[in-house]
Structure formats: structure tokens, C-alpha cells
mmJSON file of the N, C-alpha and C atoms, coordinates in Angstrom:
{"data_MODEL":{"atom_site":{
"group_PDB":["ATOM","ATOM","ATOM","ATOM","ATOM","ATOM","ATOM","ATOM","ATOM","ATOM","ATOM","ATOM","ATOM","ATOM","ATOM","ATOM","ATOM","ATOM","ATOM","ATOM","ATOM","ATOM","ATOM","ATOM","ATOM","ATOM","ATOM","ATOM","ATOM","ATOM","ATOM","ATOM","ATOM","ATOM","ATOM","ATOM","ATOM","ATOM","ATOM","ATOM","ATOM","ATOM","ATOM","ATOM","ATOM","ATOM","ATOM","ATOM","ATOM","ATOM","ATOM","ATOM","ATOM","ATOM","ATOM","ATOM","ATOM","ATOM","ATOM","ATOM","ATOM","ATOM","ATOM","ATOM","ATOM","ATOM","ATOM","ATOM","ATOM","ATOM","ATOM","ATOM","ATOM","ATOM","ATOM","ATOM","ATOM","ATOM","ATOM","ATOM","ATOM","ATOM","ATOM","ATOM","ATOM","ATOM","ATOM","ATOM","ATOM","ATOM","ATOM","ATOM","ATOM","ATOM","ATOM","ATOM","ATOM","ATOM","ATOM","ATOM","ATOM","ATOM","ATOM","ATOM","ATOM","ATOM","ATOM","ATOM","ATOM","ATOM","ATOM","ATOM","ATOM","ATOM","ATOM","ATOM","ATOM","ATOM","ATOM","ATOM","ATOM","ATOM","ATOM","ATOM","ATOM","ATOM","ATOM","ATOM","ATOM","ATOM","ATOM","ATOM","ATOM","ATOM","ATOM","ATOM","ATOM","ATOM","ATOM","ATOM","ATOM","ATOM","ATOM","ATOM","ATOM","ATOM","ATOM","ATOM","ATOM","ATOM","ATOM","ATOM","ATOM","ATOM","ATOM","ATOM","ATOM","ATOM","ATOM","ATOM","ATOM","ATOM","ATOM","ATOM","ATOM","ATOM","ATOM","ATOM","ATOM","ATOM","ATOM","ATOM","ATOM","ATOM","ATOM","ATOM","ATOM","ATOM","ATOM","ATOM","ATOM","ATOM","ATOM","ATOM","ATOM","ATOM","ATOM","ATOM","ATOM","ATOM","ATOM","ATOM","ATOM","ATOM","ATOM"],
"id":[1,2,3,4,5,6,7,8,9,10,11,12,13,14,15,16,17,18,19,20,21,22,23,24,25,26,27,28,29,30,31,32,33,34,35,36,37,38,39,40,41,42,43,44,45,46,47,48,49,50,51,52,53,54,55,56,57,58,59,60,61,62,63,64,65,66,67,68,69,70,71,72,73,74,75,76,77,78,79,80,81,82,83,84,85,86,87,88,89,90,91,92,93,94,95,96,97,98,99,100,101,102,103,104,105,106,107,108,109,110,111,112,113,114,115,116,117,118,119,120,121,122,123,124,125,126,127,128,129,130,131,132,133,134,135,136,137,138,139,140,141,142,143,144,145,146,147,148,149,150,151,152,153,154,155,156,157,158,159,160,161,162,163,164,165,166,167,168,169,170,171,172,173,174,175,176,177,178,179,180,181,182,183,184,185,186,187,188,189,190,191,192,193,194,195],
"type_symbol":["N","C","C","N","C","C","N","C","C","N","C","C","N","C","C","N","C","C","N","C","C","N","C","C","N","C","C","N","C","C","N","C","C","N","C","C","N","C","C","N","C","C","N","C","C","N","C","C","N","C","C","N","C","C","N","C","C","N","C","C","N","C","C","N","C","C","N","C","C","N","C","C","N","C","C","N","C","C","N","C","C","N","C","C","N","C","C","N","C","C","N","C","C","N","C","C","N","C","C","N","C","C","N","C","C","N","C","C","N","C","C","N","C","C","N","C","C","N","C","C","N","C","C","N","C","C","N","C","C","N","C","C","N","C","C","N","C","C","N","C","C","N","C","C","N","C","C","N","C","C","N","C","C","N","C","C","N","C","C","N","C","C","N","C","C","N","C","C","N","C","C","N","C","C","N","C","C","N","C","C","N","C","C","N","C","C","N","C","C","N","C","C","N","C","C"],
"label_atom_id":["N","CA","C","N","CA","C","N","CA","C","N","CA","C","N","CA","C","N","CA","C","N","CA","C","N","CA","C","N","CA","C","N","CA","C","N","CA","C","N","CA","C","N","CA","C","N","CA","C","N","CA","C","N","CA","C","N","CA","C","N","CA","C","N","CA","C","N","CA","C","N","CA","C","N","CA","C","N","CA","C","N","CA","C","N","CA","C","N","CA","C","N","CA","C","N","CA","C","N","CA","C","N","CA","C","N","CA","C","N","CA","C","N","CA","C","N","CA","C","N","CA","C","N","CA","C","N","CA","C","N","CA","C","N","CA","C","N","CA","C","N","CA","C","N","CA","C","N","CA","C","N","CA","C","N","CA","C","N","CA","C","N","CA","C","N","CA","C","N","CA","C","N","CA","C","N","CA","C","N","CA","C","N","CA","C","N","CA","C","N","CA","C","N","CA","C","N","CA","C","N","CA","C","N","CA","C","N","CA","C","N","CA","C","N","CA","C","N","CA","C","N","CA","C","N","CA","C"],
"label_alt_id":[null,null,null,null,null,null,null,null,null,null,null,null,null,null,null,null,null,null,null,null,null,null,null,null,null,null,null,null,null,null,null,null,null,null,null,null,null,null,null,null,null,null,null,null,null,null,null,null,null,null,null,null,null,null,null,null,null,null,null,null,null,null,null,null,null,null,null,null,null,null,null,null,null,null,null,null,null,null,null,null,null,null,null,null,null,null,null,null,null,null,null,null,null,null,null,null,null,null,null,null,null,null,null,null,null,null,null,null,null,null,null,null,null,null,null,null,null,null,null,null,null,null,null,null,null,null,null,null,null,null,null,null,null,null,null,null,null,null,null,null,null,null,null,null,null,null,null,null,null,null,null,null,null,null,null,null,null,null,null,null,null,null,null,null,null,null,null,null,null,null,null,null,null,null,null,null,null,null,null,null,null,null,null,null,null,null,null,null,null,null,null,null,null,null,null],
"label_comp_id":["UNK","UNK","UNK","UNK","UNK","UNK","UNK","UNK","UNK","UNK","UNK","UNK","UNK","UNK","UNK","UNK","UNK","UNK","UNK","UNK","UNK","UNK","UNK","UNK","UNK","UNK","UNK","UNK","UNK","UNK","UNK","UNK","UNK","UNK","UNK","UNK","UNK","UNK","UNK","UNK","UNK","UNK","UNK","UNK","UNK","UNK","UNK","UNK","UNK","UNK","UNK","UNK","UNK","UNK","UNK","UNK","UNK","UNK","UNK","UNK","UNK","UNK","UNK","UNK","UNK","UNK","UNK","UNK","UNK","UNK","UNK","UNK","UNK","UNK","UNK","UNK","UNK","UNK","UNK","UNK","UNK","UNK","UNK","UNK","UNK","UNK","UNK","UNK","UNK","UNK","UNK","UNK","UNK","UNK","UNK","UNK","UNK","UNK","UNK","UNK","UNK","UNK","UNK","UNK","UNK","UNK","UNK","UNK","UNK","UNK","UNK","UNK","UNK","UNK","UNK","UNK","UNK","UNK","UNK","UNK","UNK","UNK","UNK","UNK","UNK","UNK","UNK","UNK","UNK","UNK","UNK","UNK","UNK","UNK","UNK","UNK","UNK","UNK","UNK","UNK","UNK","UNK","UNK","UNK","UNK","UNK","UNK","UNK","UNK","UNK","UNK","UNK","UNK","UNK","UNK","UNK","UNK","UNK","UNK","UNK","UNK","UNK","UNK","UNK","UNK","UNK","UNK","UNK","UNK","UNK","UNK","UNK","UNK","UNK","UNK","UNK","UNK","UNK","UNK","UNK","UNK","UNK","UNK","UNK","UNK","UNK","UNK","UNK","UNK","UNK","UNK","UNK","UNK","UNK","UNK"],
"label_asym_id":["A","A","A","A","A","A","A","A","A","A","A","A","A","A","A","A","A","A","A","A","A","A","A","A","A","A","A","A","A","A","A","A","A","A","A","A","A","A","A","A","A","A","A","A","A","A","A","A","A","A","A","A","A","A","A","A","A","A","A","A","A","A","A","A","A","A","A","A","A","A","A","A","A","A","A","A","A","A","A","A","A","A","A","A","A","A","A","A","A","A","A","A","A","A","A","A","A","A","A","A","A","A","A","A","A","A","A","A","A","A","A","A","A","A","A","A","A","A","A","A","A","A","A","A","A","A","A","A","A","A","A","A","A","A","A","A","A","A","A","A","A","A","A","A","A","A","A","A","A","A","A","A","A","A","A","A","A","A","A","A","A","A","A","A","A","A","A","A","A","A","A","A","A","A","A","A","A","A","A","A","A","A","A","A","A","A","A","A","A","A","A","A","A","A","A"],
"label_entity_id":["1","1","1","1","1","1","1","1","1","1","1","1","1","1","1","1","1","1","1","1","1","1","1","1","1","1","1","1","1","1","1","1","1","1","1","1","1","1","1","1","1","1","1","1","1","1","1","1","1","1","1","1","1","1","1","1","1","1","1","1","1","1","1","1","1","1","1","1","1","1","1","1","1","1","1","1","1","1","1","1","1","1","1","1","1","1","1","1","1","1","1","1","1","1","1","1","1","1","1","1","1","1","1","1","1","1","1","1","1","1","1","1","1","1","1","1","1","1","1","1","1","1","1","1","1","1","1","1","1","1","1","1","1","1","1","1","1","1","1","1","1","1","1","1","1","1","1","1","1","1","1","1","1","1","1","1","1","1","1","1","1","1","1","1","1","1","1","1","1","1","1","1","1","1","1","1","1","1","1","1","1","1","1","1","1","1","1","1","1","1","1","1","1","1","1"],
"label_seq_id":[1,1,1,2,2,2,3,3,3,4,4,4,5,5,5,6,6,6,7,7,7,8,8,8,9,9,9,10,10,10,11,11,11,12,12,12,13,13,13,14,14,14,15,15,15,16,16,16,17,17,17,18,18,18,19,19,19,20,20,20,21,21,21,22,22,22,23,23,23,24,24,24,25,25,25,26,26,26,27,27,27,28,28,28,29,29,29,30,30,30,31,31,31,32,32,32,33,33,33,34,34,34,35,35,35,36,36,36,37,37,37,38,38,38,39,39,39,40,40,40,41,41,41,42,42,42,43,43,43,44,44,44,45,45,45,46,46,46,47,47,47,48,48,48,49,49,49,50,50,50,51,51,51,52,52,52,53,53,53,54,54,54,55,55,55,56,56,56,57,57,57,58,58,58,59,59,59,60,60,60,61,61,61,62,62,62,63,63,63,64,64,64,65,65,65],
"pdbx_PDB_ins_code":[null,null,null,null,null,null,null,null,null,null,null,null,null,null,null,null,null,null,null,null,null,null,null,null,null,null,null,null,null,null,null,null,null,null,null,null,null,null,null,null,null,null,null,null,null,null,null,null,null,null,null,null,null,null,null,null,null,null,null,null,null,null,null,null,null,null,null,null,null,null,null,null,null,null,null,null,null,null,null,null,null,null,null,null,null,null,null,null,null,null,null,null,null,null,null,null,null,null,null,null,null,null,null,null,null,null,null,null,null,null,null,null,null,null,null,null,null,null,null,null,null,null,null,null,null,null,null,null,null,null,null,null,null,null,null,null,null,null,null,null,null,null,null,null,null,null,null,null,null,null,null,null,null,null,null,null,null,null,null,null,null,null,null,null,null,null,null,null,null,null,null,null,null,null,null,null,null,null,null,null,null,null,null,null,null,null,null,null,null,null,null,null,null,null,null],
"Cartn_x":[0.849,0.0,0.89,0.392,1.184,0.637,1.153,0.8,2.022,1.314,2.006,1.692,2.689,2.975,1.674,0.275,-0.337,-1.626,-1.725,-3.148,-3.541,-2.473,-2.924,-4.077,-3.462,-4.6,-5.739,-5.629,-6.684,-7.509,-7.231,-8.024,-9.063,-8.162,-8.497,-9.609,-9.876,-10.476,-10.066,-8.493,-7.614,-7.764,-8.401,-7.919,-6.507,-6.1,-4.479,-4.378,-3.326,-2.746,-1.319,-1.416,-0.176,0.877,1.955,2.812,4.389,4.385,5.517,5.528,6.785,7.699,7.625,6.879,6.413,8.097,8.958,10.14,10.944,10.98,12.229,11.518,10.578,10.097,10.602,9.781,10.349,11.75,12.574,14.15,14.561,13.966,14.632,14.179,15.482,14.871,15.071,15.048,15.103,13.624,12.732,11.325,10.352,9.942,8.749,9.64,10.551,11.514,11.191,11.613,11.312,12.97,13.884,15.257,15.664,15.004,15.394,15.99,16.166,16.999,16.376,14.799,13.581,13.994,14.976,15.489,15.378,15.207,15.518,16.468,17.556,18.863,18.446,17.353,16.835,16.546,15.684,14.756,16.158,15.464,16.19,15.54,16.225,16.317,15.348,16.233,15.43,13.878,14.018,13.088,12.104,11.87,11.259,10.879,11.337,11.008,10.23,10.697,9.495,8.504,8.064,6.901,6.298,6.724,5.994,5.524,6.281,5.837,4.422,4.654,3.353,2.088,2.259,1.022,0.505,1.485,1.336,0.594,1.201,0.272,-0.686,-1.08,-2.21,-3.375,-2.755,-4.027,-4.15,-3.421,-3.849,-4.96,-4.679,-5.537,-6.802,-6.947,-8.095,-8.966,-8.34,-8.901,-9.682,-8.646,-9.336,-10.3,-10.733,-12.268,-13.683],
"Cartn_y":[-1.178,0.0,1.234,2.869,3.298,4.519,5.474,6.901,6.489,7.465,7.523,6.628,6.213,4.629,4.754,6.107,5.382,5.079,4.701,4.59,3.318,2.179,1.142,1.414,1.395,2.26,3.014,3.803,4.441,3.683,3.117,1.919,1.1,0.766,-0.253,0.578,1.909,2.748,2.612,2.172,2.74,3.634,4.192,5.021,5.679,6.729,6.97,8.243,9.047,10.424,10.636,11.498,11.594,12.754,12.784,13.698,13.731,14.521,15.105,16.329,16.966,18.703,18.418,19.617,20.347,20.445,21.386,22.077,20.761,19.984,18.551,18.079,17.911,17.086,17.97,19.26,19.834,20.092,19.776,20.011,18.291,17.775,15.768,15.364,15.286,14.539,13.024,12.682,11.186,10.502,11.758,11.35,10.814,9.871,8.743,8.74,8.73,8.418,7.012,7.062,5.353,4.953,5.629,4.965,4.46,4.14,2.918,3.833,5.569,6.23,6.504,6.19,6.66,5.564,5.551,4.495,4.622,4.287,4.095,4.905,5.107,6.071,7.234,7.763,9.188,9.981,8.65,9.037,9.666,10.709,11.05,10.479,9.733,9.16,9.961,10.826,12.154,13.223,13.329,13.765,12.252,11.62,10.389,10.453,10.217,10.713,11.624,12.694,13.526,13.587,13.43,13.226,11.972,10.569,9.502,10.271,10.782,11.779,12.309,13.54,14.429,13.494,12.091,11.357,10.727,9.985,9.687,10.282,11.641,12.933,13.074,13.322,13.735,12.769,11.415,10.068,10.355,10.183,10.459,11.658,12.805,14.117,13.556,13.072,12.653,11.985,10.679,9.585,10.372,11.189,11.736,13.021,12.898,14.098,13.356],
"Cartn_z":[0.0,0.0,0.0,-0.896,-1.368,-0.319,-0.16,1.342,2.333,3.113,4.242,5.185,5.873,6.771,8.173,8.032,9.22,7.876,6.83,5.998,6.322,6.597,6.784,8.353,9.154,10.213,10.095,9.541,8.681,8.484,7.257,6.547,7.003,8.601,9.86,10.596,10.443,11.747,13.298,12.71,14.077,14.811,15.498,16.417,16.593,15.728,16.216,15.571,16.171,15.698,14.613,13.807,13.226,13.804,13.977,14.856,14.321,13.416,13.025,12.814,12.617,12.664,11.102,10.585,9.55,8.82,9.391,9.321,9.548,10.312,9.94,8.664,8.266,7.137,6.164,6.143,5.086,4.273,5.441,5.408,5.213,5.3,5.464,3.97,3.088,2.194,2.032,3.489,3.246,3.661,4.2,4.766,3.757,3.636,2.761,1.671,1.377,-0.152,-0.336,-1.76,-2.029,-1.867,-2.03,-2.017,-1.055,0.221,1.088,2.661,2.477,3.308,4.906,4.221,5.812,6.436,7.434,8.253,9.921,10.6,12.084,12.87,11.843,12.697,12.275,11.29,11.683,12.566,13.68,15.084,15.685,16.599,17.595,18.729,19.821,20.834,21.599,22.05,23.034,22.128,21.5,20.703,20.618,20.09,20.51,22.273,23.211,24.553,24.837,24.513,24.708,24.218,22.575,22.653,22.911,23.551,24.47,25.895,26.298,27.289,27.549,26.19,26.298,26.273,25.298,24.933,26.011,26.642,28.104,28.896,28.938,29.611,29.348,28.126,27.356,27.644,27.529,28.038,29.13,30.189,31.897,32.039,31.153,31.604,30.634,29.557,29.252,30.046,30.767,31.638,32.27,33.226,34.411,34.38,33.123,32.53,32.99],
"occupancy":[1.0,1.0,1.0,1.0,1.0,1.0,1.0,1.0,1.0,1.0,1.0,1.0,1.0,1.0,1.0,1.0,1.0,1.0,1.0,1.0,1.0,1.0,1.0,1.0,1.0,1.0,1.0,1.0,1.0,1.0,1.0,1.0,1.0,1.0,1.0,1.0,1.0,1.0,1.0,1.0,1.0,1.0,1.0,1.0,1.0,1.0,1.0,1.0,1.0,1.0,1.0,1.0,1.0,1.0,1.0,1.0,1.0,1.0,1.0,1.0,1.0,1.0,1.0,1.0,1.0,1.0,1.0,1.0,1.0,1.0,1.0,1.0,1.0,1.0,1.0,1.0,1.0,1.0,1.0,1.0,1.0,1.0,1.0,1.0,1.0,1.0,1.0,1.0,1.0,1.0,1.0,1.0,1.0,1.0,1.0,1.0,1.0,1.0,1.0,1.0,1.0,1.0,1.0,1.0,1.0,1.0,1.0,1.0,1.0,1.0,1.0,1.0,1.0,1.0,1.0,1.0,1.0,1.0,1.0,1.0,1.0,1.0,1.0,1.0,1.0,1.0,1.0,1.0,1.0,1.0,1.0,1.0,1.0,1.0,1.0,1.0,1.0,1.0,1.0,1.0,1.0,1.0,1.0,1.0,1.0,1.0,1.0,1.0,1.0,1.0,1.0,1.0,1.0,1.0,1.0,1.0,1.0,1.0,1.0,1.0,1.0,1.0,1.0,1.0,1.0,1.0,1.0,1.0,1.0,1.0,1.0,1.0,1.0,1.0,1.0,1.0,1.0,1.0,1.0,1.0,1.0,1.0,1.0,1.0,1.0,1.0,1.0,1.0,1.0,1.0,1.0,1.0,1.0,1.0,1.0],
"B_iso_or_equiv":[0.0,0.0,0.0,0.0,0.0,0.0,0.0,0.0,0.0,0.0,0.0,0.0,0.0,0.0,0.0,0.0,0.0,0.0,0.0,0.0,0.0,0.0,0.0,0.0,0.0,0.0,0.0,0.0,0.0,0.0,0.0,0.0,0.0,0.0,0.0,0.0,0.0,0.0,0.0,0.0,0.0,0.0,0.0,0.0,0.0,0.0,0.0,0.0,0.0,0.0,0.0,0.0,0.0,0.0,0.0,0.0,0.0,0.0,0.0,0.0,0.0,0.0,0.0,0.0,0.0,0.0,0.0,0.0,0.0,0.0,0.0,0.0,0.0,0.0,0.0,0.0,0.0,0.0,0.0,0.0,0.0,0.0,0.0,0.0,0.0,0.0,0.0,0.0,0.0,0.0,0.0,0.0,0.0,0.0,0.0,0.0,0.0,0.0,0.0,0.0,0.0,0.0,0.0,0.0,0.0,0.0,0.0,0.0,0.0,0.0,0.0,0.0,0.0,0.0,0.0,0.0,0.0,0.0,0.0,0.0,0.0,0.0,0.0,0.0,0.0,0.0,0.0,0.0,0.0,0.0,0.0,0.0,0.0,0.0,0.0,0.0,0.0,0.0,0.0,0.0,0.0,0.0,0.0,0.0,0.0,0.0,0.0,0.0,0.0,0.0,0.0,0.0,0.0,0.0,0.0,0.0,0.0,0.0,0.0,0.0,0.0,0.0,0.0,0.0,0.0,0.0,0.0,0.0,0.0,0.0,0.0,0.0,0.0,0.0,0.0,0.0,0.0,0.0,0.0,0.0,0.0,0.0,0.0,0.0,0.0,0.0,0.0,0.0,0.0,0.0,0.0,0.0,0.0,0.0,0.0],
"pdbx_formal_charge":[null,null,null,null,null,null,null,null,null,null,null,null,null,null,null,null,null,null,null,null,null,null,null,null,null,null,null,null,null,null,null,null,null,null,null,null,null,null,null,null,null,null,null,null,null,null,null,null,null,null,null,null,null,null,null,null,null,null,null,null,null,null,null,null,null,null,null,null,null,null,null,null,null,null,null,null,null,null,null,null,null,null,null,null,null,null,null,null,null,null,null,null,null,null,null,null,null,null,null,null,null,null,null,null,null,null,null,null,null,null,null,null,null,null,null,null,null,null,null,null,null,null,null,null,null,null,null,null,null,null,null,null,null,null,null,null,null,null,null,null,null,null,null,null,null,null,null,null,null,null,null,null,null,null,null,null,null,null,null,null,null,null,null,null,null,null,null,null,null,null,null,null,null,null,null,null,null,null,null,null,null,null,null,null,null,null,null,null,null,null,null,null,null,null,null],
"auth_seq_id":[1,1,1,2,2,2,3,3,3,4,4,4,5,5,5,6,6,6,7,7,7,8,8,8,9,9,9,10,10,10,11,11,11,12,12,12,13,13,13,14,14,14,15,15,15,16,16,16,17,17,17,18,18,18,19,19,19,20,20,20,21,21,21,22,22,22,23,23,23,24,24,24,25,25,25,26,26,26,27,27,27,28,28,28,29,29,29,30,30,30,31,31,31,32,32,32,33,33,33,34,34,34,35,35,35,36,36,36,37,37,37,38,38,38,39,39,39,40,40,40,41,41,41,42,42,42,43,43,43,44,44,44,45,45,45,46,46,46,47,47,47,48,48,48,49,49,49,50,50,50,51,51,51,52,52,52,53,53,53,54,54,54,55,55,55,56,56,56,57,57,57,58,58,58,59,59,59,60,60,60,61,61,61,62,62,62,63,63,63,64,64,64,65,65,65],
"auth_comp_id":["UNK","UNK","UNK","UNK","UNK","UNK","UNK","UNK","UNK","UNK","UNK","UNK","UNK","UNK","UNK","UNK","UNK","UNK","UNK","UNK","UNK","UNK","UNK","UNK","UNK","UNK","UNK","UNK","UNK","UNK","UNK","UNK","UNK","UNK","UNK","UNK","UNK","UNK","UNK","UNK","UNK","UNK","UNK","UNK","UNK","UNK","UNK","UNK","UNK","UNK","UNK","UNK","UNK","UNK","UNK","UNK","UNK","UNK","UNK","UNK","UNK","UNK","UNK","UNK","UNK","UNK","UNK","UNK","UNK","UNK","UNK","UNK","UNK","UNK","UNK","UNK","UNK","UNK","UNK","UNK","UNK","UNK","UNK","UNK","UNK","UNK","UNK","UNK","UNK","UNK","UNK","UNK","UNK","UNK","UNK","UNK","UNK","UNK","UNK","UNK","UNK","UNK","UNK","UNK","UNK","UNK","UNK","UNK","UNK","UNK","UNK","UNK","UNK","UNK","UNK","UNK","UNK","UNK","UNK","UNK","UNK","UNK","UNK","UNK","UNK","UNK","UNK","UNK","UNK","UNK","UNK","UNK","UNK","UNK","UNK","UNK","UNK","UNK","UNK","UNK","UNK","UNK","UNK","UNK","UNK","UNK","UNK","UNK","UNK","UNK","UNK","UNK","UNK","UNK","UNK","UNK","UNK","UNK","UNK","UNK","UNK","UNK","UNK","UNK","UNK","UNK","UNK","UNK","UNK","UNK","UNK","UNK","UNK","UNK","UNK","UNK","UNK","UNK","UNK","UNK","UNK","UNK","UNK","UNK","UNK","UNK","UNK","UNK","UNK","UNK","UNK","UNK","UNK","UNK","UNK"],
"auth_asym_id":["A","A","A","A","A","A","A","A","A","A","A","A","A","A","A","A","A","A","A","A","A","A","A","A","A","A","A","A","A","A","A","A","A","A","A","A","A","A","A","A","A","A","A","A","A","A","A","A","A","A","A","A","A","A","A","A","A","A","A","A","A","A","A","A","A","A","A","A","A","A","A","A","A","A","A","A","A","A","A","A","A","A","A","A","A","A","A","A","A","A","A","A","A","A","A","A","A","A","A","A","A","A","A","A","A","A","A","A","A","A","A","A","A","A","A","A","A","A","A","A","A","A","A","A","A","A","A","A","A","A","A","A","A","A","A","A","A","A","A","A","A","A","A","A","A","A","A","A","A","A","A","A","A","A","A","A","A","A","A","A","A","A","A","A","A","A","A","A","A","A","A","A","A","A","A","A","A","A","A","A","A","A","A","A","A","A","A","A","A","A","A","A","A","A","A"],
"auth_atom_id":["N","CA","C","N","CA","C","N","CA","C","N","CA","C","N","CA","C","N","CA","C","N","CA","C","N","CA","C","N","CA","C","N","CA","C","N","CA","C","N","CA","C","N","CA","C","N","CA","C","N","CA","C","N","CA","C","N","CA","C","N","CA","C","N","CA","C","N","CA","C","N","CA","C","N","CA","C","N","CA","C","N","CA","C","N","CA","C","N","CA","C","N","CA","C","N","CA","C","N","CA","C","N","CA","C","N","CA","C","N","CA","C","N","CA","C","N","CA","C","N","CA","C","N","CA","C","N","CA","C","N","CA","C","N","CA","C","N","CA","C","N","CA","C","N","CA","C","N","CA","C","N","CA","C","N","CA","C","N","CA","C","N","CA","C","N","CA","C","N","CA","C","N","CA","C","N","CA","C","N","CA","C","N","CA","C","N","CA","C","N","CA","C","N","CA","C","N","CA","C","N","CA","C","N","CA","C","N","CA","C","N","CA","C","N","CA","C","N","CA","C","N","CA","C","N","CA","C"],
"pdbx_PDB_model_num":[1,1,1,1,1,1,1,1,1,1,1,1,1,1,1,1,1,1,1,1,1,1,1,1,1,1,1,1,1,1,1,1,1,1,1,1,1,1,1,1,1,1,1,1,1,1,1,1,1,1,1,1,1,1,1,1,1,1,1,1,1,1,1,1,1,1,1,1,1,1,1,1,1,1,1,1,1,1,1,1,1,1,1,1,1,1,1,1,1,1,1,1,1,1,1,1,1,1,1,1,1,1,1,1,1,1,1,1,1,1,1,1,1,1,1,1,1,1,1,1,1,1,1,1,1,1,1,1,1,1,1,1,1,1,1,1,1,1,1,1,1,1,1,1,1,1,1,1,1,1,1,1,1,1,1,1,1,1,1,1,1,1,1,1,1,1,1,1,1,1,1,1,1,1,1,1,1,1,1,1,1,1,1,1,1,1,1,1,1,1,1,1,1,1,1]
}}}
């Protein structure tokens, strides 16, 4: 399947959010390429962290509505 990597979800009526920097994408030309470069050692570690964080957060303050 051809899009961006959450359509399969989509598709599913997953339940889920998309969350990326406008400005890293725009500047990354290795983001959704077909040449093999959208790889794993892109993620930043700490950047990854924080936003598990906020979502974390974000569910707890939902729950407790």
C-alpha cells in the first residue's frame, strides 16, 4: 500500500494520531523516499522521549475528565 505509513490504520479505523515537525520534514529529504533512506537512525532518541511523554500525559488528563 502506497501513502504515508499510518493509511494502513486508517483503513483499519484505528484510532491513532499523526505527529511530526512540519520544518524537519520539510528540510529531510530522506522522509517517505522510495530509495530505502527513511530508516531508524533518523529518530532522535530524546526527541522520541518527549513526545511519548506528552502522549502519556495527554491520556492520563483525558482519563481523568
Amino acid at each position: 500500500m502506497g501513502g504515508d505509513d499510518d493509511f494502513p490504520f486508517m483503513k483499519r479505523k484505528v484510532p491513532s494520531i499523526d505527529v511530526f515537525d512540519f520544518d524537519i520534514v520539510n528540510d529531510a529529504p530522506y522522509w517517505h523516499n522510495q530509495n530505502g533512506t527513511d530508516t531508524l537512525d533518523k529518530i532522535s532518541a530524546r526527541i522520541l522521549a518527549i513526545t511519548g511523554h506528552v502522549f502519556l500525559e495527554t491520556v492520563n488528563e483525558l482519563q481523568s475528565k
